[in-house]
N, C-alpha and C positions, 0 to 999 in steps of 0.2 A: 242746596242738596244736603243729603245729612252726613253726620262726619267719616260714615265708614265709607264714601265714594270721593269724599275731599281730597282735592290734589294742589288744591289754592294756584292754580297754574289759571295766568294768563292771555288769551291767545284770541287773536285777531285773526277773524278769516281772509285767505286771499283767494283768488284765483287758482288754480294747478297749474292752467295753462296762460301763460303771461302773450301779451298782443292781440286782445280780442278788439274786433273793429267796432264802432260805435257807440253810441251810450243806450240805444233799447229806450225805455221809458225812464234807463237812469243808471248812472254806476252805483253801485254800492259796495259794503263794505259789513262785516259783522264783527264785533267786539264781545268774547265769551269772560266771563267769569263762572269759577267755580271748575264743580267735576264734569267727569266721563261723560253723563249724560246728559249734562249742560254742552259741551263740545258737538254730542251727536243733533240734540236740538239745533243746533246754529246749521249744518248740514242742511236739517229741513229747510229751515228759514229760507236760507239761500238756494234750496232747492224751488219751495213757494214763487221767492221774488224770481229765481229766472226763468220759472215757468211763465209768469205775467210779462216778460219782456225784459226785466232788471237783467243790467251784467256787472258780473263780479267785479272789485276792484284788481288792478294787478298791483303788484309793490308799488309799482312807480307813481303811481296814480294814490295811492296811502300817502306815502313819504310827502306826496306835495298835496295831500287833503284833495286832492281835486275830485271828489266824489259827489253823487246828487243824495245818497241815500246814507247813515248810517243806524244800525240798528245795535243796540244791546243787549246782550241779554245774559239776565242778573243771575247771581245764586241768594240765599236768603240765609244758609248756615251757620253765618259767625257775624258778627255785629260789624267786624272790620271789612266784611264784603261789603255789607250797605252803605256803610260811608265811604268807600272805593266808587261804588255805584253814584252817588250823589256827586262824591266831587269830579268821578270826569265829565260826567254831563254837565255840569258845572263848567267848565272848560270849554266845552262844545257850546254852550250859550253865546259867545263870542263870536266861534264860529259862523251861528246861523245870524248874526248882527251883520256879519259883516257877508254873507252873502244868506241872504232873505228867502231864497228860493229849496236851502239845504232843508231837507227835511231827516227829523232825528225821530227814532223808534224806543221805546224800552219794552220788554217781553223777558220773559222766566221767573223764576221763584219769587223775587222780591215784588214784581210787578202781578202776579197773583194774591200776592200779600198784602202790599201796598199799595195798591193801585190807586186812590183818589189820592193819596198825599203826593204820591208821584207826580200827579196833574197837579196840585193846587203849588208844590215846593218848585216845580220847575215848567213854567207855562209854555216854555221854548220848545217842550215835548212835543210832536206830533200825536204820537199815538200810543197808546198802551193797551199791550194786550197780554193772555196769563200764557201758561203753559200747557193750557188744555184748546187753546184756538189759537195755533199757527197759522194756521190756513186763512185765517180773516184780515192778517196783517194788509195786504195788497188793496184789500177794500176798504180799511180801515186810513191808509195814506190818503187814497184817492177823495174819501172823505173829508178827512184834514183839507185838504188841498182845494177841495170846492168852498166848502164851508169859513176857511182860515181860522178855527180854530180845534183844540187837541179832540180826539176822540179815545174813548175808552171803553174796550171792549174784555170782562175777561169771563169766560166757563167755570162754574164748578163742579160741570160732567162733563167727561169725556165721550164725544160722542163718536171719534174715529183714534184709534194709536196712532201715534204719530211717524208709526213707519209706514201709512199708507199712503205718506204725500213724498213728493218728490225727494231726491236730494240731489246737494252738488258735495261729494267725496272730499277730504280735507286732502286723501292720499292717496292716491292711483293703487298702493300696495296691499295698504292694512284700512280695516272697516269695521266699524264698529257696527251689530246687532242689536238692537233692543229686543229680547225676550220678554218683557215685563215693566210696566209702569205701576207706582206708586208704592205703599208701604201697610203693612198691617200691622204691623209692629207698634208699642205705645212708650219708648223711650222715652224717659221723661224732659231729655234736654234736647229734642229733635222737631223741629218744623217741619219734615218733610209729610208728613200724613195728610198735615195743613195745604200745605202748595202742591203736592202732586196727587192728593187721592189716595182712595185705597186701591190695592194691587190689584190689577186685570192681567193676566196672561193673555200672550198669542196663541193662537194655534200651532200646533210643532210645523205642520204644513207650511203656513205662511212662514214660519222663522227660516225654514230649510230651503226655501224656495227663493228669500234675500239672500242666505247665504251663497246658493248657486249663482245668484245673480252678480253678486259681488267678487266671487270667483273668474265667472265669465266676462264680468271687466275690467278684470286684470289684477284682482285682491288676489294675494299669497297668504294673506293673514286676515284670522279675525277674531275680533273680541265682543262674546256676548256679554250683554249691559242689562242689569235690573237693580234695584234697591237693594235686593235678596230673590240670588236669582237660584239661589238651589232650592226656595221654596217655591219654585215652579211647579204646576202641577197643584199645587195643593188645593188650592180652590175647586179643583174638581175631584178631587179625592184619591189623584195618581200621587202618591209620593217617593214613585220612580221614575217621573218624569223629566226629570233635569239630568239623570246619569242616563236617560234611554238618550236624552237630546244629543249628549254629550258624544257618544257611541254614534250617533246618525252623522255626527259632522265629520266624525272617520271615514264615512264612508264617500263624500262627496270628492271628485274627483280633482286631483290640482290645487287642492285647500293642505297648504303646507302646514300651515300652524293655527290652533285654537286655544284662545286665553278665554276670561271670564272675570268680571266683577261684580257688585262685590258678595261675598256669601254669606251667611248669618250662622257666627257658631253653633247654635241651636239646632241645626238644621242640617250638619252638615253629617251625613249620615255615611254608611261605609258602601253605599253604592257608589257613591258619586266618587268617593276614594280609589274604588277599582275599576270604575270607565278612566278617573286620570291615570290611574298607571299604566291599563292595559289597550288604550286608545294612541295609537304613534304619535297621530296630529294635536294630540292634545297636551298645551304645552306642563311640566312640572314648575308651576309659576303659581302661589296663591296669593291674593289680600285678606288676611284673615284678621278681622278689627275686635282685640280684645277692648278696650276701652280704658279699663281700668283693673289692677291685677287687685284689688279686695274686694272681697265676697259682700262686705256689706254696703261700700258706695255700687257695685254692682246691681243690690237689691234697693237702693233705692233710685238707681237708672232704668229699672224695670229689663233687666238684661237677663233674659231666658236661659241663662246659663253662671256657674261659676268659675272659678278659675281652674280649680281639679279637673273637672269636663275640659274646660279648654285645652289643658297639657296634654289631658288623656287623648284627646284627639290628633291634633301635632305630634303627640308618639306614635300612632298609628300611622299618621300620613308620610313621616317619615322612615316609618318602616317599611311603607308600600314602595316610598319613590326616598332613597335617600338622599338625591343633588336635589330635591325641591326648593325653592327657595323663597319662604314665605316673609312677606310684610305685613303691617299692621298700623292701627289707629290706636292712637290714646287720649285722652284727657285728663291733663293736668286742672287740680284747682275745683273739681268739682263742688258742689255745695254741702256741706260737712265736711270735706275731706281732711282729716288729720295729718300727722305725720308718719304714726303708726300706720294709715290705710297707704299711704304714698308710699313709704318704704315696701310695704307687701306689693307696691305695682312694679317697683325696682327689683324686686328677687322675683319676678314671672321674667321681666325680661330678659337679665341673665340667665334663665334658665332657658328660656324660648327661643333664644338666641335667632331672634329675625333679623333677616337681610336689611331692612330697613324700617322706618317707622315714622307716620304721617303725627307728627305732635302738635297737638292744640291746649294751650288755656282756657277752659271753660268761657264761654259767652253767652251770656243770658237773651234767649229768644222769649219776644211778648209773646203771652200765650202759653207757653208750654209750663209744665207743673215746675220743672228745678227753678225757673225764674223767679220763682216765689218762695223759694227754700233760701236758708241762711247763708252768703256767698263769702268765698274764702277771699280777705284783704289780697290786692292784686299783686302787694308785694311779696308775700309771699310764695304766690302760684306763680311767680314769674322764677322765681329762684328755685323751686321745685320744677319746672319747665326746664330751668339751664342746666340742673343736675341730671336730669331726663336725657338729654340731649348729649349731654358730654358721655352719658353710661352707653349709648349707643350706636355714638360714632364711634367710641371704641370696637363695639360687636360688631359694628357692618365691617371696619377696616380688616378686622380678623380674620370674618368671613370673607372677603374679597380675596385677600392674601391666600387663602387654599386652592386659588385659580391659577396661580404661576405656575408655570410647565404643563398646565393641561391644553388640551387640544378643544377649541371653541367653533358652534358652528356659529355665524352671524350673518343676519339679513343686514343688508345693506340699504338703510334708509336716506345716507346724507354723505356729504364730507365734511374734512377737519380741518382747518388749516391752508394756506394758499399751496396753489399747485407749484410755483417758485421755492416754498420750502423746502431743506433738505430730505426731508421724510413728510411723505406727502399720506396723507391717512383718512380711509373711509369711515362710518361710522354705524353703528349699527346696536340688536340685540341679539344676547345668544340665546337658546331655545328656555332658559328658564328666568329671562329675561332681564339680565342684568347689562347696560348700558358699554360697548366693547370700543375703542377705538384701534383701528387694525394698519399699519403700516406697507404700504402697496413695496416690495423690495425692490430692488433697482432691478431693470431690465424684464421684470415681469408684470403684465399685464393689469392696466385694475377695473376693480370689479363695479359695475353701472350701480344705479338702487335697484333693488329688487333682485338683485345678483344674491347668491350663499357664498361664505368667505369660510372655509376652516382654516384656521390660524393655531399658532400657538400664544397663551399668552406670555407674555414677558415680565409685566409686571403689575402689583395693584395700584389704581390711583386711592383718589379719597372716597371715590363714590363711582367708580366705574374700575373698568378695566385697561391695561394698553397691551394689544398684541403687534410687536414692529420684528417681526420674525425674519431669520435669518437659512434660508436651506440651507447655505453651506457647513451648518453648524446641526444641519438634522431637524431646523424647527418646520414646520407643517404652513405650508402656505396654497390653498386651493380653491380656483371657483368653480361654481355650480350654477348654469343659468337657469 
């Protein structure tokens, strides 16, 4: 997926509900790399195989591999995805040695990509298919499995979105929307246009009518997912389509919280500014992906905006919502990039002062134009990354630190720590979603997931918060089912 939805976050699907009886046509299991809408694709997957009969793996059934099915699916964004991708399948070669019967899947970005090398570098494959035919995986096993050997299927039209197939939820609470597949955009260090197409919007109908649905099974939260999802609408020539969306999700009932990723500076116009301030459920949370703070590695990223635009906008937004709290992408090491261009991306971010920020070293994708531009010695971009990183931790600790003594709400998605511990602590996000661990006080009740916790906080960590509050002392401790 391309950098401004990167989260490099790994994540195996399991079950919600653990003890399901039987195997169906087969246990499985799904293995996600990459972003947001590499996460929601696995959903489908898993939605697909359990419509066909597949049941999900539970942990226990993971932890001892005892699964008939496992399926991957890739991202294509950074070079170290790919070789992530190879070698655990790589790994899993063993696997199916040693029981003959496992059958293994690859599907998403890379496998849209790569797809014959996928077959010829790992024959162990079962099947491969892209990111525009989910839906054929089931047929494409069944195949495998008659035949004994791999099959390879992938689209380069889209002939249904992929919200139209089933899914199995990753989280009874929070749910991801697709708005929008693909990309228009022509950055010149990005594969995505490549592997996912260009942009097709949903119909607001259909979008509003998942959302309901996801509401009415027990979603509090949701998050709409595009490339560039404020250029919604554009395709048909509404360019007020993303802040009317935005405003419709207020209005749906029992939809406590609405986030959105990711948005394209370019684009992000002062509608959609005034549906997030003056929509309740919409939370004050952005990903806003400057890339890089010089105007001129900007112009040769093909990045529809400069840095002045940038700020100029972030002053805006922060003047509509001023607790907002925006993050971002960067790219270190770009091809030209100087030291003079690097130092200019170090004074946006002191000035920008984001919550947090998604950092990468350039990595040359085949095919795309920067791969073929003059690329910065690695030693270097690594030590311009470490100074990046170190300018930042400082900003987010800062920023974090302005949350002691305030009053937080937070959804309760998990816990912390064994319930034998002295201070026993839920876990959650507050509404402009920075990461809160909440201390349940002696003698007072705690709060289930899905539960609202207002807390006080106590103190900052390095990357979250801790609220272990105290009433006796006046701090704020309350749930809200």
């Amino acid at each position: 997926m391309n950098e401004d939805m990167m989260t490099e976050q790994e994540r195996t699907f399991t079950a919600p509900e653990a003890g399901q009886e039987g195997r169906g046509r087969g246990v499985f299991q799904v293995h996600t790399l990459g972003c947001q809408m590499n996460v929601h694709d696995s959903e489908r997957i898993a939605g697909v195989l359990k419509r066909q009969g597949y049941v999900p793996a539970t942990e226990e059934q993971e932890l001892d591999h005892d699964v008939d099915l496992i399926v991957m699916n890739t991202c294509a964004v950074r070079e170290n995805a790919a070789e992530r991708m190879y070698g655990t399948i790589g790994l899993w070669a063993q696997m199916k040695r040693e029981r003959p019967n496992l059958q293994i899947a690859v599907g998403g970005c890379m496998a849209q990509l790569d797809r014959e090398r996928i077959a010829e570098k790992a024959p162990w494959v079962d099947a491969v298919f892209g990111t525009k035919n989910i839906e054929d995986l089931p047929a494409l096993l069944d195949q495998a499995r008659r035949e004994g050997r791999a099959q390879v299927r992938v689209k380069e039209s889209l002939d249904q979105f992929p919200s139209q197939l089933p899914a199995v939820r990753g989280s009874r609470i929070s749910s991801w929307v697709a708005i929008s597949v693909g990309c228009n955009n022509t950055c010149t260090f990005c594969i995505v246009p490549t592997t996912r197409g260009k942009e097709r919007d949903r119909r607001p109908g259909a979008v509003l009518a998942e959302v309901r649905r996801c509401v009415d099974e027990g979603a509090k939260e949701v998050t709409l997912l595009g490339q560039n999802v404020n250029s919604y609408g554009y395709g048909v020539g509404d360019r007020y389509a993303f802040s009317k969306l935005l405003r419709a999700c207020g209005e749906v009932e029992g939809l406590e919280r609405v986030r959105f990723t990711s948005p394209h500076p370019a684009a992000f116009t002062d509608d959609v500014i005034e549906a997030m301030a003056q929509t309740p459920n919409v939370m004050h949370q952005l990903h806003f992906p400057l890339q890089s703070g010089s105007d001129r590695i900007l112009r040769a990223m093909r990045r529809s905006y400069r840095s002045a635009k940038f700020l100029d906008i972030l002053a805006r937004i922060r003047e509509a919502m001023p607790d907002a709290q925006i993050s971002t992408d960067i790219i270190v090491g770009f091809p030209g990039e100087t030291e003079e261009d690097f130092q200019r991306t170090l004074d946006i971010v002191e000035q920008a002062r984001f919550s947090s920020a998604f950092t990468f070293i350039y990595s040359p994708r085949p095919g795309t134009p920067a791969a073929a531009m003059e690329q910065v010695p690695r030693e270097v971009s690594q030590e311009r990354f470490e100074r990046l990183v170190a300018l930042q931790e400082r900003i987010t600790a800062q920023e974090l630190k302005k949350f002691e003594g305030r009053d937080v709400e937070v959804m309760v998605t998990g816990t912390t720590g064994r319930k034998d511990e002295q201070t026993h602590r839920v876990t959650g996000r507050e509404r402009t979603g920075v990461l809160v661990h909440v201390g349940v006080p002696e003698g007072m009740p705690a709060p289930q997931v899905g539960d609202f916790v207002t807390a006080t906080v106590t103190h900052a960590g390095k990357h979250n918060l801790i609220a272990d509050p105290d009433p006796a002392k006046g701090q704020t401790y309350a749930i809200r089912h």
